[in-house]
VODREN-512164 format. One line per 5 residues: number of its first residue (from 1); their letters; for each residue x, y, z of C-alpha. Coordinates in Angstrom, 1 decimal. Layout:
NUM	a	X Y Z  ...;
***
This chain:
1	xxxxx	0.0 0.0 0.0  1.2 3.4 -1.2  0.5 5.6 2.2  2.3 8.4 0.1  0.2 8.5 -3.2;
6	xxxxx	-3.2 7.9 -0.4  -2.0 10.9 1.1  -1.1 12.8 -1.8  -3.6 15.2 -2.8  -4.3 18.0 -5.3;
11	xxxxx	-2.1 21.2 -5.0  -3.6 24.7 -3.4  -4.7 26.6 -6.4  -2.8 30.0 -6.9  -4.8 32.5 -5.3;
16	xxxxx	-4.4 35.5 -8.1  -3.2 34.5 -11.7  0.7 34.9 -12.0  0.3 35.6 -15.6  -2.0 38.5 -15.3;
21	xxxxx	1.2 41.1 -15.9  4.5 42.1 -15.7  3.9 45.6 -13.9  7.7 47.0 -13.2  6.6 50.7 -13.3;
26	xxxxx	7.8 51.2 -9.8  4.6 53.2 -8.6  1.8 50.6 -7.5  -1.5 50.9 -6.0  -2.2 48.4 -2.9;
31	xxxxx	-6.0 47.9 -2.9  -7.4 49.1 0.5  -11.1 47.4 2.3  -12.7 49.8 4.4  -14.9 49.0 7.6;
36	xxxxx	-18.4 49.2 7.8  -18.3 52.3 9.9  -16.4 54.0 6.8  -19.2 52.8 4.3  -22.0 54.0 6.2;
41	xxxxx	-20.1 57.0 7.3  -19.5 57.6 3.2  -23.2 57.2 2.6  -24.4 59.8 5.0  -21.4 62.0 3.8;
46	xxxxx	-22.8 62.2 0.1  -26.7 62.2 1.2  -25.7 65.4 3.4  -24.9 67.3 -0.2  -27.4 65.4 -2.0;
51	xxxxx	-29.6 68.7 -3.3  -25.6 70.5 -4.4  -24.9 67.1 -6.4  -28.3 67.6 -8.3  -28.1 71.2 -8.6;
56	xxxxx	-24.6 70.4 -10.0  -25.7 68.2 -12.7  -29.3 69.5 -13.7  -28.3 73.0 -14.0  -25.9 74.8 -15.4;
61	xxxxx	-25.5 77.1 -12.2  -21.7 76.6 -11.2  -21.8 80.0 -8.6  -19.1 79.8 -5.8  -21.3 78.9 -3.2;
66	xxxxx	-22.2 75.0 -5.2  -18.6 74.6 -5.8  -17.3 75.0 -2.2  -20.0 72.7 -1.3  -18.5 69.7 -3.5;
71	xxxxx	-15.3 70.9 -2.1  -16.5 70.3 1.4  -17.6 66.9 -0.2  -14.4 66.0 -1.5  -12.8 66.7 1.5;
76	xxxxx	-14.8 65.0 3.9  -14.8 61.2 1.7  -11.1 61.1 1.2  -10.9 61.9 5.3  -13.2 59.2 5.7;
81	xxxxx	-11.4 56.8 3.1  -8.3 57.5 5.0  -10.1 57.2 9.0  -13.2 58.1 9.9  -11.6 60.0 12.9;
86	xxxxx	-10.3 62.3 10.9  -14.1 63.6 10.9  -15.9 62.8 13.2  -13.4 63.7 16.5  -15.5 63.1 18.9;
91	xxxxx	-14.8 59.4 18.3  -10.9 59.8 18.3  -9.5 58.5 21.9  -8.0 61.0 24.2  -4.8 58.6 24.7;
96	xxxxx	-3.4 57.6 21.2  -0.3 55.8 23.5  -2.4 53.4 24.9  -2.4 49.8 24.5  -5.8 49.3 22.8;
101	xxxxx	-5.7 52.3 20.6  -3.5 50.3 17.9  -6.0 48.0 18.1  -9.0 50.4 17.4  -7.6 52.1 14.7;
106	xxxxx	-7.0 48.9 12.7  -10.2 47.9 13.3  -12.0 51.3 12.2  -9.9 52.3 9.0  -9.1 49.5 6.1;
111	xxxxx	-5.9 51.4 5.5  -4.7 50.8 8.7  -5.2 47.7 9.2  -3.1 47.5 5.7  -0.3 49.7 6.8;
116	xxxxx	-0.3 47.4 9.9  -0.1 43.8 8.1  2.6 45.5 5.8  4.9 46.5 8.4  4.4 43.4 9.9;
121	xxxxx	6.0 41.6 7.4  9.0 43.7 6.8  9.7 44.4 10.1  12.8 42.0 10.4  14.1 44.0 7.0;
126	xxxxx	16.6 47.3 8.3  14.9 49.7 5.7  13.6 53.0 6.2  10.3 53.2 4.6  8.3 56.9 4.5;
131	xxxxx	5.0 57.1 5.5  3.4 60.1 3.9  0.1 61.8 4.5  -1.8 65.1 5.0  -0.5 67.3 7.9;
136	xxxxx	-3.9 68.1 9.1  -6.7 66.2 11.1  -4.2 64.3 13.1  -3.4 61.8 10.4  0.2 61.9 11.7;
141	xxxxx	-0.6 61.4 15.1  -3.2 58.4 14.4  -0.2 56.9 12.1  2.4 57.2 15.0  -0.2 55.6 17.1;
146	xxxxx	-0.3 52.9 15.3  2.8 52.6 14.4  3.8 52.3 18.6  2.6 49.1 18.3  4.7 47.6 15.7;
151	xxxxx	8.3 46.0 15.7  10.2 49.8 14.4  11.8 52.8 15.3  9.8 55.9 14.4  11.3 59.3 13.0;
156	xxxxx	8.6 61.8 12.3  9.9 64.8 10.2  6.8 67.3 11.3  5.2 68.0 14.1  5.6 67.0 17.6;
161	xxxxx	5.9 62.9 18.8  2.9 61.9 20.8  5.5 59.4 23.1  8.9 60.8 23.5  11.3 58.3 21.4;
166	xxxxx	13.8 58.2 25.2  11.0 57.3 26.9  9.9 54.3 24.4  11.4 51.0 26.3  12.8 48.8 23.8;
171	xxxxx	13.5 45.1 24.7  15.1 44.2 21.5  16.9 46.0 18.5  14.5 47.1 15.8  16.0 47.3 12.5;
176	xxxxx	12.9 48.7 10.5  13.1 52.8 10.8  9.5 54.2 9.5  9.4 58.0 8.6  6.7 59.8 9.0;
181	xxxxx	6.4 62.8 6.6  3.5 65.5 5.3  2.4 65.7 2.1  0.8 69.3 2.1  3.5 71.5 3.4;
186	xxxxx	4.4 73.8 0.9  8.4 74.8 0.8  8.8 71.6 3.3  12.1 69.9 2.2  13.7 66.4 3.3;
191	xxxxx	17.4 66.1 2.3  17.1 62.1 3.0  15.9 58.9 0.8  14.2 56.0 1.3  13.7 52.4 0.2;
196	xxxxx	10.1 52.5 0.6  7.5 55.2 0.1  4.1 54.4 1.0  1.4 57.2 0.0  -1.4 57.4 2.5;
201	xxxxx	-3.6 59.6 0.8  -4.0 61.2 -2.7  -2.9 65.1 -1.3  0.7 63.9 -2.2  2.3 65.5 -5.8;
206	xxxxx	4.1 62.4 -8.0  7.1 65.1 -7.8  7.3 65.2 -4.2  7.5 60.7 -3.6  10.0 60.6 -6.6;
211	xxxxx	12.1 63.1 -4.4  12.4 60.6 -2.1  13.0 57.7 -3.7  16.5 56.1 -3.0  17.2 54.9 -6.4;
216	xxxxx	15.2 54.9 -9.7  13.9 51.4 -9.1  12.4 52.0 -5.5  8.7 50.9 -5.2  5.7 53.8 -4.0;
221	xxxxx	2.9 52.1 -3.0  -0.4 53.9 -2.8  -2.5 52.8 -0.4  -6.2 52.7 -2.6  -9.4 52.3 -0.8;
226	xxxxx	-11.5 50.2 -3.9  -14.4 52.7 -5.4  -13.7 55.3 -2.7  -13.1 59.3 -3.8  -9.1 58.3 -3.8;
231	xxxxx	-9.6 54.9 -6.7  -12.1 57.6 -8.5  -9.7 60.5 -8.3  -6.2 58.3 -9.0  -7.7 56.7 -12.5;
236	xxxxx	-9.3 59.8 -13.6  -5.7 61.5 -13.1  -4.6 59.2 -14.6  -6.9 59.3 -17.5  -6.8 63.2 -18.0;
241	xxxxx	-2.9 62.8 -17.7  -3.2 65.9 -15.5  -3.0 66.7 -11.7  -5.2 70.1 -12.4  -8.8 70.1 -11.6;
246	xxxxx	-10.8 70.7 -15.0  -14.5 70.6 -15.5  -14.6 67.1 -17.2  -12.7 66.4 -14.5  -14.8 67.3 -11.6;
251	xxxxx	-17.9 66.1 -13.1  -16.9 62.3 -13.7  -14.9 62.2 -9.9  -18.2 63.4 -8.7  -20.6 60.8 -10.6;
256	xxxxx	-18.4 58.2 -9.9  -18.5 59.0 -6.2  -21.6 59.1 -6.3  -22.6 55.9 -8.1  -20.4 53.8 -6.5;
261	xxxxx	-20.9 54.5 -3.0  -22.8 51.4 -2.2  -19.3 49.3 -3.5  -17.1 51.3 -1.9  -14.5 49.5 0.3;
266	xxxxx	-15.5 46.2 -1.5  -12.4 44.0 -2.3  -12.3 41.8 -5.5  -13.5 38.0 -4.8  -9.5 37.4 -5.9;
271	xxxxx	-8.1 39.7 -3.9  -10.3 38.5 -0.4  -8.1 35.6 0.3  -4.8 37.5 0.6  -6.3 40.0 2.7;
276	xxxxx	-8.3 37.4 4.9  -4.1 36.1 5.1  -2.9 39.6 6.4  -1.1 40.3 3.2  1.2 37.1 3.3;
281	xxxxx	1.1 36.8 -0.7  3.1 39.8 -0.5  6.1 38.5 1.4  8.0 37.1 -1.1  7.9 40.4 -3.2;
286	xxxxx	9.1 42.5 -0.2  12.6 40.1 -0.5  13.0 42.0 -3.9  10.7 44.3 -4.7  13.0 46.2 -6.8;
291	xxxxx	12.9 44.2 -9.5  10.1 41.6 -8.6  6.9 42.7 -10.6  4.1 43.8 -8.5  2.4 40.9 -7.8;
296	xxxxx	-1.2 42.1 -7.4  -3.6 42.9 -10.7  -4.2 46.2 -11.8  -7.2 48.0 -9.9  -11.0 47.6 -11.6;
301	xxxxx	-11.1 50.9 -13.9  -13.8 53.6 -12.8  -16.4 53.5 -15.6  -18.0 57.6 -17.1  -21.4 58.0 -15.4;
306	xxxxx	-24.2 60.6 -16.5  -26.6 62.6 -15.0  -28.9 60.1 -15.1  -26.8 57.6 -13.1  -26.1 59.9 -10.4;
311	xxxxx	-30.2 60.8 -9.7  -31.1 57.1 -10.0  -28.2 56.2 -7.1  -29.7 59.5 -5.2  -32.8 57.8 -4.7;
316	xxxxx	-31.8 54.9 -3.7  -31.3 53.7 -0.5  -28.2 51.9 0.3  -27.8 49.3 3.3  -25.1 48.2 4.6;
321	xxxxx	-26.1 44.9 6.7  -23.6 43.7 9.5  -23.2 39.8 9.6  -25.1 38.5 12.8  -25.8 34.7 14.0;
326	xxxxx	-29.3 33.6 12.8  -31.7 33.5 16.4  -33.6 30.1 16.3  -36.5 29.6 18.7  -36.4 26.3 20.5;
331	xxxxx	-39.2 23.9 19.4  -41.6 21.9 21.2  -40.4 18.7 19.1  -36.9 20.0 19.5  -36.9 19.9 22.8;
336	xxxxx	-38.6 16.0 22.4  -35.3 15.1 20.3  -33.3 16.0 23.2  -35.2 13.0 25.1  -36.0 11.4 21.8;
341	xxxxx	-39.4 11.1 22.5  -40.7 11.9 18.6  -42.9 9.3 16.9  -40.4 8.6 14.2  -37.6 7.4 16.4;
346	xxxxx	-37.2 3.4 15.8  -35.9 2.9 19.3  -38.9 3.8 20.7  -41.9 1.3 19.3  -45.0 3.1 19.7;
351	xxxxx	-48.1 0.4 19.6  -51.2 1.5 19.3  -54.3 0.1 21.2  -55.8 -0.8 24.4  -52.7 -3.6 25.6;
356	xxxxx	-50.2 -1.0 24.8  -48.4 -0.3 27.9  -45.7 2.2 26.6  -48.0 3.9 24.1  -47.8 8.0 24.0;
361	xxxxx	-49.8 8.4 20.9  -52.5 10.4 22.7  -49.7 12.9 23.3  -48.3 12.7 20.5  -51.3 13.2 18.2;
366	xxxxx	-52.5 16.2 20.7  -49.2 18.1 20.1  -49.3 18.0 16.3  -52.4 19.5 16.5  -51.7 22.2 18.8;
371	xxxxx	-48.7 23.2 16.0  -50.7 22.9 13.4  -53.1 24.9 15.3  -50.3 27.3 16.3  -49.3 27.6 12.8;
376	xxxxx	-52.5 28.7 11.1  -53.2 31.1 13.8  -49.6 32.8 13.1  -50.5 32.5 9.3  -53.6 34.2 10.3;
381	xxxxx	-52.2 36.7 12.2  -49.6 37.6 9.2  -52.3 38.0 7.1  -55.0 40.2 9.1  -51.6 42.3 9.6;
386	xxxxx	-51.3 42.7 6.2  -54.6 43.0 5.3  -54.8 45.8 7.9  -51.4 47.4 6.3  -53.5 47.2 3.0;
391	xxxxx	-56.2 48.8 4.3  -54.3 51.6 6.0  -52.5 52.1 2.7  -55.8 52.2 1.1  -57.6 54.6 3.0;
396	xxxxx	-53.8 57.1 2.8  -53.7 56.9 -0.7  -58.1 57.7 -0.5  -56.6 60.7 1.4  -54.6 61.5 -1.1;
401	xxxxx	-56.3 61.0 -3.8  -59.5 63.1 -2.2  -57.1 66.0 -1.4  -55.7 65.9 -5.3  -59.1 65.9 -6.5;
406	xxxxx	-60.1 68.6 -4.4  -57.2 70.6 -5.0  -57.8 69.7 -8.7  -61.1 70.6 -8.7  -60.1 74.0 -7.1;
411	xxxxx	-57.6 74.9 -9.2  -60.3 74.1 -12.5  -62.3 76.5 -10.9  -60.4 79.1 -10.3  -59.3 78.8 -14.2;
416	xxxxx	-62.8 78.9 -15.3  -63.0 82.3 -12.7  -59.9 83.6 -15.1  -61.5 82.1 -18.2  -64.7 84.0 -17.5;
421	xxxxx	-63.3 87.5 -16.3  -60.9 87.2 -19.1  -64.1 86.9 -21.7  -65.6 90.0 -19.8  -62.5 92.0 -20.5;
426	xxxxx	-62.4 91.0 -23.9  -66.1 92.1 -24.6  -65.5 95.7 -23.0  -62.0 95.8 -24.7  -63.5 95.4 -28.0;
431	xxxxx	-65.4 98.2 -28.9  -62.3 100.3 -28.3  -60.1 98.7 -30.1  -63.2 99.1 -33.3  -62.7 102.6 -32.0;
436	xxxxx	-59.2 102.8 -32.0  -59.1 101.4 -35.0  -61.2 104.1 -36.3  -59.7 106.6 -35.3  -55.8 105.2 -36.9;
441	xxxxx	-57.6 104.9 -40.3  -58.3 108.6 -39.6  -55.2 110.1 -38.5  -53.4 107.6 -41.7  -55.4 109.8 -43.9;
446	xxxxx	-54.9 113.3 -42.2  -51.1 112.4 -42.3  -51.1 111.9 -46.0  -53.2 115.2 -46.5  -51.0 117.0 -44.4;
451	xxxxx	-47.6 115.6 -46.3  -48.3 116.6 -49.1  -49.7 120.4 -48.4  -47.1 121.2 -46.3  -44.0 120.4 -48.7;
456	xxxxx	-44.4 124.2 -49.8  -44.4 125.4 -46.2  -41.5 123.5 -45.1  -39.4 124.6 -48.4  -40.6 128.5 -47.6;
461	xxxxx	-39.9 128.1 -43.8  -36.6 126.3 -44.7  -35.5 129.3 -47.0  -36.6 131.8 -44.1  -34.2 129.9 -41.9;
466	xxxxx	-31.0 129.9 -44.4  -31.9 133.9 -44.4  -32.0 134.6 -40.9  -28.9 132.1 -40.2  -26.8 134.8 -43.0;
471	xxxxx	-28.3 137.8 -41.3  -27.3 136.3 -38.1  -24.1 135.9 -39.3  -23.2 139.4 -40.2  -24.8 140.9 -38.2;
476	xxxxx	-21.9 139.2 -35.7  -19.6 140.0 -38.4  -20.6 143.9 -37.8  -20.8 143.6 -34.0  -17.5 142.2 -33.6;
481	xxxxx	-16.2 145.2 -36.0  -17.4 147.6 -33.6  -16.2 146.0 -30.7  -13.0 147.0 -32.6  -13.8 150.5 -33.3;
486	xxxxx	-14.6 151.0 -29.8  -11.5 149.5 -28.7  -9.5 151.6 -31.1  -11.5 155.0 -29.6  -10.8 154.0 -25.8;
491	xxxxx	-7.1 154.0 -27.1  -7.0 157.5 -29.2  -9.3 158.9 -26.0  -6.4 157.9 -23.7  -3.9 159.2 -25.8;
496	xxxxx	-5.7 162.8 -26.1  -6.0 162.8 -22.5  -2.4 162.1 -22.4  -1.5 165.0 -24.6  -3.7 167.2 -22.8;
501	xxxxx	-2.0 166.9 -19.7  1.4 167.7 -20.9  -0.2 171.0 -23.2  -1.7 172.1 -19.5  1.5 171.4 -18.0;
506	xxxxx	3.2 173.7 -20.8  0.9 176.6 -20.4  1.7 176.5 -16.7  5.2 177.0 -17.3  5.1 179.9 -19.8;
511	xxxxx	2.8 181.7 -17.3  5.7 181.2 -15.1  8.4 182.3 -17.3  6.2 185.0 -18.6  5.9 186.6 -15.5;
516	xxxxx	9.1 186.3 -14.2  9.8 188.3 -17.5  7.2 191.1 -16.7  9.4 191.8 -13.5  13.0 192.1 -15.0;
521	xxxxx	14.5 195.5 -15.1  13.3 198.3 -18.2  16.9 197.3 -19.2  16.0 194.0 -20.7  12.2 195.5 -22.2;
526	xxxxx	13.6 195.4 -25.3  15.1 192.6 -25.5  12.4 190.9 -24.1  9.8 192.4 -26.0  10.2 190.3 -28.7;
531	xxxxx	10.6 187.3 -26.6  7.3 187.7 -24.7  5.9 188.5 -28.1  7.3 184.7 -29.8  6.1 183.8 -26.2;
536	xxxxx	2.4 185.2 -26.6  2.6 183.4 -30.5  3.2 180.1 -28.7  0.9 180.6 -25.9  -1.6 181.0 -28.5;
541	xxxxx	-0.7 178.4 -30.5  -1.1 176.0 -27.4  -4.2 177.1 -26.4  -5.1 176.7 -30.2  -4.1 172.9 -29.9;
546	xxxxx	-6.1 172.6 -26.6  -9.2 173.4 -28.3  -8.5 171.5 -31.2  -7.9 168.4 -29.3  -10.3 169.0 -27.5;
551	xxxxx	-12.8 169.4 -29.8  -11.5 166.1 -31.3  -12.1 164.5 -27.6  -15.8 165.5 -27.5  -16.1 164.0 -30.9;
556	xxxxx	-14.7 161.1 -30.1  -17.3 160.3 -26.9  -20.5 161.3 -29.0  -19.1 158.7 -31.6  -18.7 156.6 -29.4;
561	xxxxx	-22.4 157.1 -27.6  -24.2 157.2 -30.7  -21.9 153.3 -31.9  -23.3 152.2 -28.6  -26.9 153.3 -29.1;
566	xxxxx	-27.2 151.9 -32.2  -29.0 148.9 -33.3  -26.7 147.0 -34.9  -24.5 146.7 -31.7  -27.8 146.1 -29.9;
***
């Protein structure tokens, strides 16, 4: 007998297919489960902004108010892909250095559970792996956390430890170093590399985890919750082969989020076993996972949804159903198969009639139709329950129907109301519009009378108009002239006045002279006979050219008076 070949037996299937690629890109995405407090915690995120996501897609009202809403949205379901902690705080322990905390976190967040199994099986390895995730909500903290209860030193790079590193007591020497680093820090710098970089969350730039890569060939592995906000947002990245945020963008990340939030969290059926295993597959590709191919498949692609899709996910109701023992009520005959005392037990010989001295088929025969009794009055029961139910829908959707009709039949009436006022109107309008009417026909012909008469008039008045405009014209022509002429006779008037003086001043001085003369001695008479004689001759002359000028003088001011009283300078 070949105890070898007995004992030989069929070898354990693969559990993925080996042959599904050859993926030696370097930058990998480790599908992530997610507890059933993230799912439902996912759902009530997205039904919170469920009128935004409709007003979003229905309308074409993008205002800033809408879009910081599906920010918020966004926001909120990658905190909740990452730990639900992050938002709801009042949950998060006081004591993240206590000896259960590890424990919870695990067991609330899929990713950390992941993180957990991963470092638990490189934890012999001496590598320094970085850890990188937002600085905010506490993600570094809760990553510490867990992180204290794994076999490896811990360097964190910002913000302050939770346990002092001198006061951590370690019993053996821990050759795994994690780094814990933020991804959102703008300016931050890290002059070290590492031989693993795991991303936490999708805030982190592809520039900023090649920076710290050690060599080209070291492995990033981003830790992917399956149909959450970070798969949707990673593929369509991907896709668009851009990092910005565009419209096409935005819309499919937000259907998708949408539409698959009743799968979010949901492994693959091939992917359950190694999860189940606490990532073990994965053991031999952490001995070389520089140039072993990842070992995983490629994540499920996020399919385009429309409009359409997202309002038919919006009202529906999603349930996520935790697994619990089925409760099953103790029987009367189950209770009888404990003492095997049913009818069909061949042990016990059951003989029916009057020498029968171990016969219990009285009992047995009363019992069965006590059950049966039982049971039709439960059947009963279900069914005047639901006849009731019936009947209470009935008489609601009477109710509803009667309050329809009624309003129905109030809003007919009110339209008839319109109807008939509106008829009224009409009969009163019409005889003034006849009248209008009328009275257009009328002025149509009174305007075509009056064109043609008054084409003479308007030629004469235009002709009157081209006369008065020349008249106008010189007659400023003539007024500015004598603003001239009057200018010129202020100017000869000065200069008369000017000459005046100095004739007066003259005169004053030969009177002088000419009496200083008069009182010389009879010796100079003669002499100065002839003098005041040429003296006399002059004075004469001067008072001459004092008349004459002014004579000119008082013909220059009634000029003048009569230019400003006439009408042409009026």
């Amino acid at each position: 007998m070949d105890l070898f070949k007995i004992l030989d037996t069929t070898p354990e299937p693969p559990i993925v297919n080996v042959h599904h690629s050859q993926n030696v890109s370097g930058d990998y995405w480790l599908p992530c489960p997610m507890s059933e407090y993230q799912k439902e915690l996912t759902d009530q995120v997205i039904s919170l902004h469920y009128s935004d996501i409709l007003k979003y897609f229905e309308t074409d009202d993008k205002d800033i108010v809408l879009l910081d809403s599906l920010e918020v949205l966004y926001l909120n379901s990658q905190l909740v892909a990452t730990h639900p902690y992050m938002l709801v705080k009042h949950y998060l322990p006081k004591n993240l250095t206590a000896k259960d905390t590890p424990l919870n976190l695990a067991e609330t967040s899929g990713k950390f559970q992941v993180l957990k199994d991963i470092i638990s099986l490189i934890d012999d390895k001496s590598l320094n792996v970085a850890v990188v995730g937002r600085s905010g909500y506490r993600l570094l903290d809760l990553i510490e956390s867990l992180l204290l209860s794994c076999r490896t030193n811990i360097k964190r790079h910002y913000g302050n430890y939770i346990k002092d590193p001198s006061k951590i007591k370690t019993k053996d020497l821990k050759e795994l170093t994690c780094h814990i680093i933020p991804s959102d820090i703008s300016g931050f710098k890290i002059d070290e590399t590492f031989d693993l970089v795991f991303s936490f969350d999708i805030t982190s730039q592809n520039e900023f985890l090649r920076s710290l890569k050690k060599t080209p060939k070291t492995p990033i592995l981003r830790f992917v919750s399956t149909n959450s906000i970070d798969h949707i947002a990673l593929y369509f990245r991907k896709e668009y082969n851009t990092e910005l945020k565009t419209q096409d963008y935005l819309v499919d990340v937000t259907a998708a989020t949408v539409v698959l939030r009743d799968r979010v969290g949901t492994l693959p059926p091939d992917l359950r076993p190694i999860y189940s295993k606490n990532l073990s597959y994965l053991k031999n590709w952490f001995q070389d996972f520089t140039s072993t191919p990842w070992p995983l498949p490629d994540v499920s692609p996020i399919k385009k949804y429309n409009s359409a899709d997202v309002e038919n996910s919006l009202l529906s109701e999603v349930h996520y159903e935790k697994k619990t023992a089925a409760k099953t009520r103790s029987t009367f005959y189950e209770t009888k198969r404990l003492n095997q005392e049913y009818t069909s037990n061949p042990l016990k010989d059951i003989n029916f009639g009057i020498l029968s001295t171990n016969s219990n088929y009285q009992d047995s025969l009363t019992h069965k139709l006590l059950q049966n009794y039982n049971v039709l009055l439960k059947t009963l029961e279900i069914s005047s329950e639901e006849l009731k139910n019936i009947e209470q829908f009935k008489l609601l959707d009477e109710d509803f129907l009667l309050s329809d009709e009624s309003k129905i039949i109030g809003e007919i009436d009110h339209i008839k109301s319109r109807i008939i006022s509106a008829n009224i109107n009409s009969e009163k309008i019409s005889p003034k519009i006849e009248i209008l009417k009328h009275e257009l026909e009328n002025l149509k012909v009174e305007i075509g009378n009056f064109g043609s008469s008054s084409l003479f008039k308007i030629n004469v008045l235009k002709k009157s108009i081209n006369s008065l405009e020349n008249k106008e014209q010189n007659l400023n022509e003539e007024i500015d002239y004598m603003k001239k002429e009057i200018q010129n006779a202020k100017n000869s008037i000065k200069e008369s006045e000017e000459s005046a003086t100095k004739l007066y001043d003259e005169v004053k001085t030969n009177n002088q002279k000419l009496s200083s003369y008069f009182c010389q001695s009879d010796e100079d008479e003669d002499t100065s006979s002839q003098e005041i004689q040429r003296l006399i001759s002059e004075k004469n002359q001067l008072n001459s050219a004092i008349h004459d000028n002014l004579r000119k003088l008082a013909n220059y001011r009634s000029r003048t008076d009569n230019r400003r009283n006439s009408p042409s300078v009026k």
